[in-house]
KEKE-3310 file (N, C-alpha, C; in steps of 0.2 Angstrom, whole numbers, plus 5000, padded with zeros to 4 digits):
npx = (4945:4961:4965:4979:4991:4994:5001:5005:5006:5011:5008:5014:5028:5032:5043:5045:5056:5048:5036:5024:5023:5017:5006:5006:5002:4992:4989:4982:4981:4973:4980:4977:4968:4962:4964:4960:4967:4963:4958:4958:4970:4986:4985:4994:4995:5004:5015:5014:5013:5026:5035:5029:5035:5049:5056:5057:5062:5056:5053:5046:5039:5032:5031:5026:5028:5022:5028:5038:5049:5050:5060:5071:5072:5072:5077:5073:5058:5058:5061:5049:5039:5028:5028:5018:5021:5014:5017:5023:5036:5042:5055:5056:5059:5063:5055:5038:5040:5054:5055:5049:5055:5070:5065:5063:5074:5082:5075:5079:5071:5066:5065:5063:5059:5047:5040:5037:5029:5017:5014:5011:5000:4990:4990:4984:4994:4998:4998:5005:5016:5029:5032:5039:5040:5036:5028:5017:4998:4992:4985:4989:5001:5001:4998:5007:5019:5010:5013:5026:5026:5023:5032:5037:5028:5022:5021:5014:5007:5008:5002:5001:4989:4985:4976:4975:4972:4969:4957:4941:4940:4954:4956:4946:4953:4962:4955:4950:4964:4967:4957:4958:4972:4970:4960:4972:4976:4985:4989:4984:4987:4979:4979:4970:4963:4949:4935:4925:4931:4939:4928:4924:4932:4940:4942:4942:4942:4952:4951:4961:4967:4974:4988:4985:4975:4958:4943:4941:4935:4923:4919:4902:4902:4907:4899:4887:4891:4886:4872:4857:4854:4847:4836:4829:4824:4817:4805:4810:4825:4823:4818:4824:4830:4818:4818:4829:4827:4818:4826:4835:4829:4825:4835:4846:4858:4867:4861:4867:4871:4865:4868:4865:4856:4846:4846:4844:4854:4854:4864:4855:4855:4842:4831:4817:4814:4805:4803:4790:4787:4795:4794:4781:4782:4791:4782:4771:4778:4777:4785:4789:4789:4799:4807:4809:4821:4827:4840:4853:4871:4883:4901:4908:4900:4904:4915:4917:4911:4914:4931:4941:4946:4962:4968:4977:4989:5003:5005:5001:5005:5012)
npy = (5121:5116:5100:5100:5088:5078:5066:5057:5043:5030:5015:5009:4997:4983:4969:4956:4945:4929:4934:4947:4960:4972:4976:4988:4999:5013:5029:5045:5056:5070:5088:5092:5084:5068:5052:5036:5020:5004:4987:4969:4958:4956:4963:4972:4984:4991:4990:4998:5008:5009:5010:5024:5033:5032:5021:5009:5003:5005:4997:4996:5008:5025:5040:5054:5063:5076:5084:5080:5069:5052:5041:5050:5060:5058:5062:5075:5069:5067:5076:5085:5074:5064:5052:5038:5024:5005:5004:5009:5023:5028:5031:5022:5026:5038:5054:5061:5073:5073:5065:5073:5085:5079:5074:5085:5093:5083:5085:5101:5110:5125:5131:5120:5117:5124:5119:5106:5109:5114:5104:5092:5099:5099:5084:5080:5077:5084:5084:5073:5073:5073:5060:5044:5037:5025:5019:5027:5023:5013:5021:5035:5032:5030:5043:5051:5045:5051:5063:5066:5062:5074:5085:5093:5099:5091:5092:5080:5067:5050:5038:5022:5013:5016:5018:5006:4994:5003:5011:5016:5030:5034:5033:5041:5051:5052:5052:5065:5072:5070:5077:5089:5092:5090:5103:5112:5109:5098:5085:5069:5053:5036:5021:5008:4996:4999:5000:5009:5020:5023:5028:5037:5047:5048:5057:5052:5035:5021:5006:4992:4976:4963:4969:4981:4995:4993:4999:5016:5031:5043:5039:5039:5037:5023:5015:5018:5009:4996:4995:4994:4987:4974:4969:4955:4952:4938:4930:4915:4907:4896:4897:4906:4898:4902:4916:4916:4913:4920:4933:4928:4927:4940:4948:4942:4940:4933:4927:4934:4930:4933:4925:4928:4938:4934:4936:4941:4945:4953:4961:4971:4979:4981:4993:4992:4986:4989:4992:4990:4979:4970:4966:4962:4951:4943:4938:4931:4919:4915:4919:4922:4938:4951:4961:4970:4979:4991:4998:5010:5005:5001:5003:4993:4982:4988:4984:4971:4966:4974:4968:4956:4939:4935:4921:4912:4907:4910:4922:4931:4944:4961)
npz = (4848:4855:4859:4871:4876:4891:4893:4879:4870:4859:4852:4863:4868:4878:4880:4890:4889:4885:4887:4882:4888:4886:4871:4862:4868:4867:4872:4877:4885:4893:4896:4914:4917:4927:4922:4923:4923:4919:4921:4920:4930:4928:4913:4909:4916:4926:4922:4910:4920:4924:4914:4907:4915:4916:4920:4915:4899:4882:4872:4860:4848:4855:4865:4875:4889:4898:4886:4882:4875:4877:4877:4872:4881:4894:4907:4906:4907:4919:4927:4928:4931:4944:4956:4964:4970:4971:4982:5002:4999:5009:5022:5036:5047:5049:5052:5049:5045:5042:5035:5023:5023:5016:5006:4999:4998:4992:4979:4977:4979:4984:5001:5009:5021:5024:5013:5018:5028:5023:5014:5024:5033:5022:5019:5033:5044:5051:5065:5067:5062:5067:5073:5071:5055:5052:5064:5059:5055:5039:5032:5035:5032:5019:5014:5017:5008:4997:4996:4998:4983:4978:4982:4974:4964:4954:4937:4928:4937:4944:4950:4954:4961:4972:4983:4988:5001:5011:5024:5022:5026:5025:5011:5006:5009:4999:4989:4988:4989:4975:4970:4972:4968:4953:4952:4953:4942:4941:4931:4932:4931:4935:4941:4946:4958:4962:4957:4959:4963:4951:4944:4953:4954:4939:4924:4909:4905:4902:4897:4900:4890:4889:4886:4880:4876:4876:4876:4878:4885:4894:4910:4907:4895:4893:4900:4893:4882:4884:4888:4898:4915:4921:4934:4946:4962:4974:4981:4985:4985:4977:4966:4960:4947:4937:4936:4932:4917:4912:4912:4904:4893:4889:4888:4883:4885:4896:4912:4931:4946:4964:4976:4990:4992:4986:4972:4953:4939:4924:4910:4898:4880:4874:4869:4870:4880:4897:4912:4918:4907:4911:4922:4920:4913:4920:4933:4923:4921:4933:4943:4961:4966:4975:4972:4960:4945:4934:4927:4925:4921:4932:4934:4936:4930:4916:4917:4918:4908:4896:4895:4893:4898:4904:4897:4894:4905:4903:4900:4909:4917:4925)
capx = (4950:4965:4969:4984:4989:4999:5004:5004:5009:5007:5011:5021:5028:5037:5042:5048:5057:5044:5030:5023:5017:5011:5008:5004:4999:4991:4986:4980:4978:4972:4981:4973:4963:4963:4966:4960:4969:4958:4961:4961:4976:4990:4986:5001:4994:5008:5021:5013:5015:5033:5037:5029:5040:5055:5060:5057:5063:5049:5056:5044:5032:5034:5028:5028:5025:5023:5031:5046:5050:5051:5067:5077:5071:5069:5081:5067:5052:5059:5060:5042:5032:5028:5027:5018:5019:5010:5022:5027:5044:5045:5058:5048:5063:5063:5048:5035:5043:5060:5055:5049:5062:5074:5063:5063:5082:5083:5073:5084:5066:5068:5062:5062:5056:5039:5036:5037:5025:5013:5009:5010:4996:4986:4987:4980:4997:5004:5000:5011:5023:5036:5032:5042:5032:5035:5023:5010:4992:4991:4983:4995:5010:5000:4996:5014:5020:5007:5014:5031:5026:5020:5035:5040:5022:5024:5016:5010:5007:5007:4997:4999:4983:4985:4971:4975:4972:4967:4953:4938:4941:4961:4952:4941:4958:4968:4951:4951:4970:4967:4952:4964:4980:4965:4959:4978:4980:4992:4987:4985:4985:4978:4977:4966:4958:4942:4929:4920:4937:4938:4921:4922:4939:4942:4936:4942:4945:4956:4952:4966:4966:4979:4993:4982:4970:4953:4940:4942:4930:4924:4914:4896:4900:4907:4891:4883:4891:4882:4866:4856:4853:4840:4837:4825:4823:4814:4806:4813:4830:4822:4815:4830:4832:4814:4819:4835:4828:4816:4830:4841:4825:4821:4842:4851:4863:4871:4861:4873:4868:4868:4863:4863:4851:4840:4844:4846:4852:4858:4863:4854:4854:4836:4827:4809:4814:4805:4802:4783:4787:4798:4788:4776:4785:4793:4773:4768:4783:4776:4792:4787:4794:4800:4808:4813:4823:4831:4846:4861:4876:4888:4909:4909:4897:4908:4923:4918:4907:4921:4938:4943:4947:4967:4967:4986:4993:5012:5005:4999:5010:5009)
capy = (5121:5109:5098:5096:5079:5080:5061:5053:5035:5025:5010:5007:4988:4980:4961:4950:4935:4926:4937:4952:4965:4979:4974:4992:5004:5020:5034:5050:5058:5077:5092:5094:5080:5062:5046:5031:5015:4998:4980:4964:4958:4954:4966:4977:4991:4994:4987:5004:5015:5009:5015:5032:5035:5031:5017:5004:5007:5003:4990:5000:5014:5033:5041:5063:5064:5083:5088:5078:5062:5049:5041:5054:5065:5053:5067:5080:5069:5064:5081:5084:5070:5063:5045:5033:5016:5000:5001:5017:5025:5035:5032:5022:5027:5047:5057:5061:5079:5073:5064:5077:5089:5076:5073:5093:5094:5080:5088:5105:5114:5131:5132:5112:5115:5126:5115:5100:5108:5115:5096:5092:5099:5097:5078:5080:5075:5090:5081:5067:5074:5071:5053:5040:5034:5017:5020:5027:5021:5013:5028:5041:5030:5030:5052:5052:5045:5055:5071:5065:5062:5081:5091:5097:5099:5088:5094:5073:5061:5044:5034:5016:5009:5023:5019:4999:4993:5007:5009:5020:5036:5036:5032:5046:5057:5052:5056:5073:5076:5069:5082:5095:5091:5091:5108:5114:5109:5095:5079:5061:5043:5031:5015:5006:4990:5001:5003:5015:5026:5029:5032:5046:5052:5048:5061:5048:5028:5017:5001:4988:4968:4959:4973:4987:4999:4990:5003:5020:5035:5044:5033:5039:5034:5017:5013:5022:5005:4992:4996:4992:4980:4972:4963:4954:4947:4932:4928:4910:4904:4892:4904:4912:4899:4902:4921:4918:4908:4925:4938:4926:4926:4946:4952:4938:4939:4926:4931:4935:4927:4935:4920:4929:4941:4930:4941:4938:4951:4951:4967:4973:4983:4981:5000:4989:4983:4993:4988:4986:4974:4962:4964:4956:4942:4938:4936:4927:4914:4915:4921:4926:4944:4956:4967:4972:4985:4994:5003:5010:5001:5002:5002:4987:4980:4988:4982:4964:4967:4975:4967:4949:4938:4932:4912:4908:4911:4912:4928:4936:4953:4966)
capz = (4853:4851:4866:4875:4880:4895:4892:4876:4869:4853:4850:4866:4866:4881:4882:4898:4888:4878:4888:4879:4893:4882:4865:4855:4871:4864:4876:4877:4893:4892:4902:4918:4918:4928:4918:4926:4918:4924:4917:4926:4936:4921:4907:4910:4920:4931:4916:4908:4922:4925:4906:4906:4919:4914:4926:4912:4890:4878:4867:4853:4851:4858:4871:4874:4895:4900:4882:4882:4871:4886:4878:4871:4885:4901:4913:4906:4910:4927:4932:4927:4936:4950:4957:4969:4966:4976:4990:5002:4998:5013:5026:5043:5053:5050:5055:5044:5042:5041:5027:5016:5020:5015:4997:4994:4998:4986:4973:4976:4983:4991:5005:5009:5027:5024:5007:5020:5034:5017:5014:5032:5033:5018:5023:5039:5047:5055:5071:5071:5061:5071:5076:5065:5049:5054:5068:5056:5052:5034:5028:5037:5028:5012:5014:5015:5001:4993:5001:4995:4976:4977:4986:4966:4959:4948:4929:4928:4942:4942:4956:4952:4967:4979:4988:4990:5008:5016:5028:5020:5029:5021:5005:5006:5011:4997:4984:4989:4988:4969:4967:4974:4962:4947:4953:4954:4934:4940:4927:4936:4929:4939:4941:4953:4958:4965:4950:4962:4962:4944:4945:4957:4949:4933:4917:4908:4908:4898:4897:4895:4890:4884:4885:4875:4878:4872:4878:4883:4886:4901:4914:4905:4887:4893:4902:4888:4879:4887:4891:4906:4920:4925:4939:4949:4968:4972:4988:4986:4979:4974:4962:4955:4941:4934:4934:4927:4912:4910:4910:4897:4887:4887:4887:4878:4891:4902:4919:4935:4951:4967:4980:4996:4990:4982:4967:4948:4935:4917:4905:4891:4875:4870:4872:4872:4887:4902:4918:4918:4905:4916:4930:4920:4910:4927:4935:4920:4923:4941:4950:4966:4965:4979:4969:4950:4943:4926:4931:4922:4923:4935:4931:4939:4924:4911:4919:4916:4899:4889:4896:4891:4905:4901:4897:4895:4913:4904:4897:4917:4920:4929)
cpx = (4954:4966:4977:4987:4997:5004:5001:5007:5006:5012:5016:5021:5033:5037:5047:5051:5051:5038:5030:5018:5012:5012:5008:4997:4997:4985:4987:4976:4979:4977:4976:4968:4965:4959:4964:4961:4968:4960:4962:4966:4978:4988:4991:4998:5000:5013:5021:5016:5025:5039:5034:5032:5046:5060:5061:5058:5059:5053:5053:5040:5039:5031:5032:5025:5026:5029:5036:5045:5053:5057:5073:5076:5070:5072:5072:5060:5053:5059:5052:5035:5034:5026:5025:5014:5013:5010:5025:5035:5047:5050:5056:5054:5063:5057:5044:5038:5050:5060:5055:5053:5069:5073:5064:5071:5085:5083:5078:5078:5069:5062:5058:5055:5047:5036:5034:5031:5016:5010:5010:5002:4990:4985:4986:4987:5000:5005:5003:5016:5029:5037:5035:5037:5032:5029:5015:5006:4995:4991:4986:4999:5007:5001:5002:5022:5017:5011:5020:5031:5026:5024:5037:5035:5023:5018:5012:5012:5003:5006:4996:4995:4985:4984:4971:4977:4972:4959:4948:4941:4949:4958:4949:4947:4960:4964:4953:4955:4971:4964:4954:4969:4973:4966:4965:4980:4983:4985:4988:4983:4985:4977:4975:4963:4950:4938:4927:4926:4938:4933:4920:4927:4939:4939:4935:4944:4948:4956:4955:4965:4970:4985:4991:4977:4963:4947:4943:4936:4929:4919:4906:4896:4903:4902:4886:4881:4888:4876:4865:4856:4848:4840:4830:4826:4816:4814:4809:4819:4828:4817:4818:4831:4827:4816:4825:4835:4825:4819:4834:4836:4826:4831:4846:4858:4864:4868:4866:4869:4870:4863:4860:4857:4845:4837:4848:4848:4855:4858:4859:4854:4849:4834:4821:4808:4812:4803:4795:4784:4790:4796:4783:4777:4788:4784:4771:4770:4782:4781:4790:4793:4795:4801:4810:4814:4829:4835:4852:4864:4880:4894:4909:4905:4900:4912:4923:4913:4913:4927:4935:4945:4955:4966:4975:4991:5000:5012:5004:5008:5007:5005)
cpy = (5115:5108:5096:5092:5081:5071:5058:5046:5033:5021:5006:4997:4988:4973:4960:4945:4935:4932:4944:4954:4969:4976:4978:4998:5012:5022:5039:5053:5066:5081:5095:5089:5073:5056:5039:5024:5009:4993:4976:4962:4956:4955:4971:4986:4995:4992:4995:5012:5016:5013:5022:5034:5033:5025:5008:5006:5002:4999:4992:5004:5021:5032:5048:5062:5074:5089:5085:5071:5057:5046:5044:5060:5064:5060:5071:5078:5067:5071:5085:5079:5067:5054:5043:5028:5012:5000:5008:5017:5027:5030:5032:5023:5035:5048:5059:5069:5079:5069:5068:5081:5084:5077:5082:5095:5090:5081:5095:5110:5119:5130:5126:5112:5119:5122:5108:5102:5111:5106:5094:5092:5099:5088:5077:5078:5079:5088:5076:5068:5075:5064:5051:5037:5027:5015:5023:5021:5018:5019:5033:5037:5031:5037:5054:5051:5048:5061:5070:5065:5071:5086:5095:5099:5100:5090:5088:5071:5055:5040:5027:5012:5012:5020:5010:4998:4999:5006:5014:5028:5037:5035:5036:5052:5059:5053:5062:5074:5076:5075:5088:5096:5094:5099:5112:5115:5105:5087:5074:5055:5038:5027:5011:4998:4991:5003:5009:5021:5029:5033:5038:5050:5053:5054:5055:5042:5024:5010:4997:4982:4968:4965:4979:4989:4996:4994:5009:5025:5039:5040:5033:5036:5027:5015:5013:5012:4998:4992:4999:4988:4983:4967:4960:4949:4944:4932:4921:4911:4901:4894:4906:4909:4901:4910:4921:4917:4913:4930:4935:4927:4933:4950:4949:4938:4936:4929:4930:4935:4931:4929:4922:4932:4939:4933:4938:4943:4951:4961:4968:4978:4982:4987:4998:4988:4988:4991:4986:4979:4968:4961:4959:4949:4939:4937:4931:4920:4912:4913:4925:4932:4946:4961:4966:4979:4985:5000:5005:5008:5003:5002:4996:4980:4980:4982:4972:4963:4966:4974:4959:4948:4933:4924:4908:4911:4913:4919:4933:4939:4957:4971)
cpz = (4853:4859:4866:4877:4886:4895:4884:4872:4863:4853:4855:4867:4872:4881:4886:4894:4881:4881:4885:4884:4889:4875:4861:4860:4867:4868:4877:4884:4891:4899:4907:4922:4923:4923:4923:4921:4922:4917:4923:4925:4928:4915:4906:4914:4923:4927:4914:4911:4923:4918:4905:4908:4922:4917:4920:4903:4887:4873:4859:4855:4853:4861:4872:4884:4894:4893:4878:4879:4878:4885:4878:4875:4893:4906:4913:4910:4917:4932:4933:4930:4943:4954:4963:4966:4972:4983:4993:5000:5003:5019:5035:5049:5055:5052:5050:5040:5040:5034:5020:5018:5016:5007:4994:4994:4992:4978:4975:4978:4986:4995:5009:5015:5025:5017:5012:5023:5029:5018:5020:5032:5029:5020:5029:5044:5050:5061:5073:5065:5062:5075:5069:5060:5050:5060:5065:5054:5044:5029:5029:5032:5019:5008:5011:5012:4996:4993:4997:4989:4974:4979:4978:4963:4954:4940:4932:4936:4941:4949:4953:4960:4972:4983:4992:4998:5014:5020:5022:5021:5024:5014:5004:5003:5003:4988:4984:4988:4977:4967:4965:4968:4956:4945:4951:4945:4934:4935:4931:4932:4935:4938:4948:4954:4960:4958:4953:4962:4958:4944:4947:4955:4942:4926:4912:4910:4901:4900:4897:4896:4885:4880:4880:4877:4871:4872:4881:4880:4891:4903:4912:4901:4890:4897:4897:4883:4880:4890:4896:4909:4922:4928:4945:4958:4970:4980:4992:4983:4977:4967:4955:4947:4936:4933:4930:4918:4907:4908:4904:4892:4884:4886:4883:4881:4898:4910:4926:4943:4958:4976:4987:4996:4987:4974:4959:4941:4927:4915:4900:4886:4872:4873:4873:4879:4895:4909:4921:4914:4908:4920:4929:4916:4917:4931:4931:4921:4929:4946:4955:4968:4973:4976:4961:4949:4937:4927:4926:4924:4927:4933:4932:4933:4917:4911:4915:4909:4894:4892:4896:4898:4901:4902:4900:4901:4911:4902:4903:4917:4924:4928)
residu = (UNK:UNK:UNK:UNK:UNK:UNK:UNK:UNK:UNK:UNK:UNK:UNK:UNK:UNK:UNK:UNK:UNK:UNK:UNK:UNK:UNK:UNK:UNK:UNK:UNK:UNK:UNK:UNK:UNK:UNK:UNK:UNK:UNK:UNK:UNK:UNK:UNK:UNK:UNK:UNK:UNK:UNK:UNK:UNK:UNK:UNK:UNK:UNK:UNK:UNK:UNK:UNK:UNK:UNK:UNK:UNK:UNK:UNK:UNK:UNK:UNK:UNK:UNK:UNK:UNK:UNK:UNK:UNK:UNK:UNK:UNK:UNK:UNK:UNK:UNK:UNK:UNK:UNK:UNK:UNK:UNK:UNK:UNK:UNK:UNK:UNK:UNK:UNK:UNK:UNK:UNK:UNK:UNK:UNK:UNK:UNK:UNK:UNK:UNK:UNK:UNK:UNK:UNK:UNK:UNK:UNK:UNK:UNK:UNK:UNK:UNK:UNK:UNK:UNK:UNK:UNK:UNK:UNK:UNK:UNK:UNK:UNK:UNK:UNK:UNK:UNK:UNK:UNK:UNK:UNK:UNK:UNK:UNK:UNK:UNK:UNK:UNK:UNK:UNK:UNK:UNK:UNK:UNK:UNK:UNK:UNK:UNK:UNK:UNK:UNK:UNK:UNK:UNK:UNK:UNK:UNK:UNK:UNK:UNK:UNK:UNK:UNK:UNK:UNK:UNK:UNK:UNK:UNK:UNK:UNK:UNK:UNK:UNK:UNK:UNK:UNK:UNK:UNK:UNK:UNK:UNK:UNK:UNK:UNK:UNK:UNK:UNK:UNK:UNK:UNK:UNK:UNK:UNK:UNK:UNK:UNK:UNK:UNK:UNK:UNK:UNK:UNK:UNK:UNK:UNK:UNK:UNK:UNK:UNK:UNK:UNK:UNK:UNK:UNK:UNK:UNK:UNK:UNK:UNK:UNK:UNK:UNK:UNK:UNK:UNK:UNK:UNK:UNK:UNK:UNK:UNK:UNK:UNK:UNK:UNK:UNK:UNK:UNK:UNK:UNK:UNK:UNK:UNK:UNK:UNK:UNK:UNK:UNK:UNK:UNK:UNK:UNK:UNK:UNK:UNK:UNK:UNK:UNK:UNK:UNK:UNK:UNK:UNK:UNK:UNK:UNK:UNK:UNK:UNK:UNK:UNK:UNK:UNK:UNK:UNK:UNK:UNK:UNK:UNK:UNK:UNK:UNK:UNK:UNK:UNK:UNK:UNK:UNK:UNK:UNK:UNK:UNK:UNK:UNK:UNK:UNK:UNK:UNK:UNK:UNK:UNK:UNK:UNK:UNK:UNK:UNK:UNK:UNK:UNK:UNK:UNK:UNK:UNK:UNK:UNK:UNK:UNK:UNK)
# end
C-alpha cells in the first residue's frame, strides 16, 4: 500500500543572518495522521512550522503541503491549511460568534453563520457566544482560535503549542478536538512543550536538535530506543548516593536524582537487567530500600536521551 504524505520536506534550510534555524529539515507527515514535532527551546520548531505555511520562504529544500509545492504554489497551500500559532488571532472586541462569521466570510464559506454556530458548539462555547473574547477564559480564547483555524476544513493543520497555558480541563478540550479532526481525515502537525501530549496524540513524533530532524518514529519505537528505567527509593537521602553508585554500576548511565522523593533512577539497555536483580545489588550495597522498579520509558526520558542540549546560545531560534 503506498502512503500519502500529507506534508512533505527535504532538505528545508532557513537562516536569520549568521544564525541557521533549520539546517536540512526533512519531514514526512502521513495523510490523516498527527505529527508531533518536539526539540528543546531553539531548535527551529516554530521556524519550521512558519515555513510550511508559507508565512516564511526556505532559503533551500522543498517541501509538497496537501499536494502543492510550498513555493511555487503558496496561494494553493494557503488555501488548504489551517493555522494556530502560540498567540490567539481572534478579535477580543467581537463576540465569539462574530468572530467566526467574520473568518468564514473571509474565507468565502457558505453559509458563514451556521459553519460559526457548527463549531460553536463543538467547542463547548455556544453559551458565551455572544459575550466579547476578551472576556473569555484562557481556554474558551484558546477553543476559539481553534474554532477559527477549522471554519474551511482545512486538508493540513498546523497547531504550533496549542495547549500552552491552559488549565487541564481546556487541555483535555483541545485533545479531543485533535482526536476529532484525526477521526475526520484532517492531517495535524504539532508542536508542543507537553511530552504527555504527543503521547496521547501523536501516531508519530519527530525529534528535532540543532535545526533537523534527529529521531523520529512513533512514541513505541522511540522508547523502544532507549531501554528502560530503573529506579530506586531510599528510606534516607542520605542513601541516595550509595544507590546511585549501584544503578551507574548495573546501567552505565549517569543516574537522575529526584530529591524530594528520596528517589534515584538511571536508563538502561541491558536485557539481564531484571528487577529481582536490583533489588538485590541495591540490599547487598545496604540501600535501605522502600521501593524499586523496571519501567518502560516515558517521552519525557526519550526527550532528554536522544536530543542534544544547544551549547552556543548565538545559535537559539525559534
Amino acid at each position: 500500500m503506498t502512503t500519502t504524505y500529507a506534508v512533505l520536506s527535504e532538505g528545508l534550510q532557513k537562516h536569520f543572518g549568521p544564525v541557521h534555524a533549520l539546517r536540512g529539515l526533512d519531514l514526512a507527515v502521513a495523510e490523516g495522521t498527527v505529527c508531533g514535532l518536539l526539540g528543546p527551546n531553539g531548535t527551529g520548531k516554530t521556524t519550521a512550522v512558519r515555513l510550511l505555511t508559507t508565512l516564511l520562504r526556505p532559503d533551500g529544500g522543498s517541501a509538497r503541503i496537501a499536494g502543492h509545492d510550498l513555493v511555487r504554489e503558496a496561494a494553493a497551500v494557503r488555501r488548504r491549511i489551517g493555522v494556530t500559532g502560540q498567540y490567539a488571532s481572534v478579535d477580543g472586541d467581537l463576540t465569539g460568534r462574530e468572530n467566526l462569521r467574520l473568518f468564514a466570510r473571509l474565507h468565502r464559506v457558505r453559509g458563514p453563520a451556521a459553519r460559526a454556530d457548527e463549531l460553536l458548539e463543538r467547542f463547548g462555547l455556544a453559551e458565551v457566544a455572544d459575550r466579547r473574547a476578551s472576556v473569555y477564559s484562557g481556554g474558551m480564547r484558546r477553543g476559539l482560535d481553534l474554532a477559527a483555524s477549522l471554519v474551511r476544513r482545512p486538508d493540513v493543520l498546523f497547531l504550533d503549542e496549542p495547549t500552552t497555558g491552559l488549565d487541564p480541563a481546556g487541555r483535555s478540550r483541545v485533545w479531543q478536538a485533535v482526536r476529532d479532526l484525526k477521526a475526520d481525515g484532517t492531517t495535524v502537525l504539532l508542536t508542543t512543550q507537553y511530552l504527555e501530549e504527543a503521547d496521547q496524540l501523536a501516531d508519530e513524533i519527530a525529534l528535532m536538535d540543532r535545526g533537523r530532524v534527529a529521531h523520529s518514529g512513533s512514541p513505541a519505537e522511540l522508547k523502544a530506543l532507549i531501554g528502560s528505567y530503573a529506579e530506586a527509593v531510599v528510606a534516607d537521602g542520605e542513601a541516595l548516593p550509595r544507590a546511585a553508585a549501584v544503578l551507574d554500576r548495573l546501567t552505565g548511565c549517569e543516574p537522575v536524582f529526584d530529591h524530594e522523593r528520596h528517589a534515584v533512577g538511571a536508563l538502561t539497555t541491558d536485557p539481564t537487567l531484571t528487577l529481582p536483580r536490583l533489588v538485590r545489588e541495591l540490599d547487598t550495597a545496604g540501600v535501605p530500600l522502600l521501593d524499586a522498579s523496571l519501567r518502560p520509558p516515558t517521552l519525557d526520558d526519550v526527550f532528554l536521551r536522544l536530543t542534544g542540549q544547544i551549547a552556543d546560545s548565538e545559535e537559539l531560534v525559534a
